[in-house]
C-alpha positions, 0 to 999 in steps of 0.5 A, spaced: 776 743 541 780 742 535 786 738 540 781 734 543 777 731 535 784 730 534 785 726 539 779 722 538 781 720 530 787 717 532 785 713 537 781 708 533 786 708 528 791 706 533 787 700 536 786 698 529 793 698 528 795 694 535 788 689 534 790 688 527 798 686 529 795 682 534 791 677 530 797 677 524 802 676 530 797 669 533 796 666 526 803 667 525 804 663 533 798 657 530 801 656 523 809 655 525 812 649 529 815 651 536 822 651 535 825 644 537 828 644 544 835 645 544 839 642 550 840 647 556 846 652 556 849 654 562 845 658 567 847 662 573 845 659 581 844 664 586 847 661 593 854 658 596 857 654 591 859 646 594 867 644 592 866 637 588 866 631 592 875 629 592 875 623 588 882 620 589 880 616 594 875 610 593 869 610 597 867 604 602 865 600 598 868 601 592 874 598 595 870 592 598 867 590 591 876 590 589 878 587 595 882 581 594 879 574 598 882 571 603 887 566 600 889 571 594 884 568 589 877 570 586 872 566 582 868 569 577 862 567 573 864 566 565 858 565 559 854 559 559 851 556 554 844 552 554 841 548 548 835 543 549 835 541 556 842 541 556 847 547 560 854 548 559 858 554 563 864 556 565 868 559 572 874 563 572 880 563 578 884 570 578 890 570 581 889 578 585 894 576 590 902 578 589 904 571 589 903 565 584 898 561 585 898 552 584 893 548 582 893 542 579 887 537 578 879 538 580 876 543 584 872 542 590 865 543 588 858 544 590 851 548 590 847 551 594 840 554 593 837 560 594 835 560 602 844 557 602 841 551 604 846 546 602 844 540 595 845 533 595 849 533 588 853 527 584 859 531 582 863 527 576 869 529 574 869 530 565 862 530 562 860 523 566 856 522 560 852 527 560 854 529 553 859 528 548 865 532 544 867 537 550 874 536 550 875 542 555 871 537 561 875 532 559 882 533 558 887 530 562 888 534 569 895 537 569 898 544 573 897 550 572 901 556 576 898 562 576 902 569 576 899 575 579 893 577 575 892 571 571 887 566 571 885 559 570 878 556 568 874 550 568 867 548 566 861 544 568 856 540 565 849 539 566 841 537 564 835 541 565 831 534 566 825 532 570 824 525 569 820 523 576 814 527 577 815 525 585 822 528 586 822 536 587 827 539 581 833 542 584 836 549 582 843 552 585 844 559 586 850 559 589 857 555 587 862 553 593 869 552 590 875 549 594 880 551 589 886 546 592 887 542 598 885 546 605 885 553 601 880 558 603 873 556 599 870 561 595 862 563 595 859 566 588 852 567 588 850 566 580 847 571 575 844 564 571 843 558 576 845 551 576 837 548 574 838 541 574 832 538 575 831 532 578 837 529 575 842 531 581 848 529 576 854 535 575 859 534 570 866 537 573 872 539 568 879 540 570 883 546 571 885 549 565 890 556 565 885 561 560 887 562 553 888 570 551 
């Protein structure tokens, strides 16, 4: 009888303790700010381990991507530069053959559009009066031989002007250029379209070998 009052006494006493715990253990929990996340360390995976993929190699088209065109040259589209109506952009030709490469005068250009159906436009060689103070459109034209991995540049001019509201503005999406006579030509879909409006006009620049 004596072991059972004692019994009886001491589990009051505990389960004050363990109540009492709790609630300073939950206001502790409501008071403090979670701990910031930190970022997840290691952890162990249960299962067969793949081998990481071989990457010496380039994948498909990867190595389509940097293959070289026919005729040993690629055309890359360079900055352009817009204020009020009137656009400015530039081309590079980089020699990705292992021969030099020749040019001399203009390139043969032309635009396409969105659905690379071909546009009716005028293309004149220098800034054809479309602006002023563009010594790089109408520089005189001269050779440029290109070794393998250099390039050469020119530049087009044009205005975003819509003058006849009878005829439908003009923008290309796509640039066709013949680098020199009976070369393979080459197609660059571009990044900032040609918008011409209705102008239909398009200054062309020389060949010019690319300053570093």
């Amino acid at each position: 009888m004596i072991a059972k009052r004692r019994t009886r006494r001491r589990i009051p006493a505990l389960v004050t303790a363990g109540v009492l715990a709790g609630v300073l253990a939950g206001a502790s929990g409501c008071s403090a700010p979670p701990a910031p996340r930190t970022a997840p360390g290691p952890t162990a995976v249960s299962g067969t381990v793949r081998p990481a993929p071989d990457r010496s190699a380039p994948t498909a088209p990867t190595a389509t991507a940097q293959a070289c065109p026919e005729g040993g040259v690629r055309l890359v589209e360079g900055e352009g530069d817009a204020a009020m109506g009137l656009r400015v952009a530039d081309f590079q030709l980089v020699n990705c053959g292992t021969q030099p490469y020749l040019l001399e005068g203009y390139p043969q250009l032309s635009l396409r559009d969105d659905r690379n159906d071909p546009l009716e436009v005028s293309v004149e060689h220098g800034s054809a009066g479309i602006t002023t103070g563009t010594p790089n459109l109408d520089a005189a034209p001269q050779r440029v031989t290109l070794a393998p991995g250099q390039a050469a540049v020119f530049g087009i001019v044009w205005r975003n002007l819509v003058t006849d509201g009878t005829v439908v503005a003009t923008t290309a999406r796509v640039l066709e250029v013949e680098p020199r006579p009976g070369a393979p030509r080459l197609s660059l879909r571009l990044a900032s379209p040609v918008d011409l409006g209705n102008t239909g006009k398009l200054g062309l620049g020389p060949w010019l070998p690319l300053s570093r």
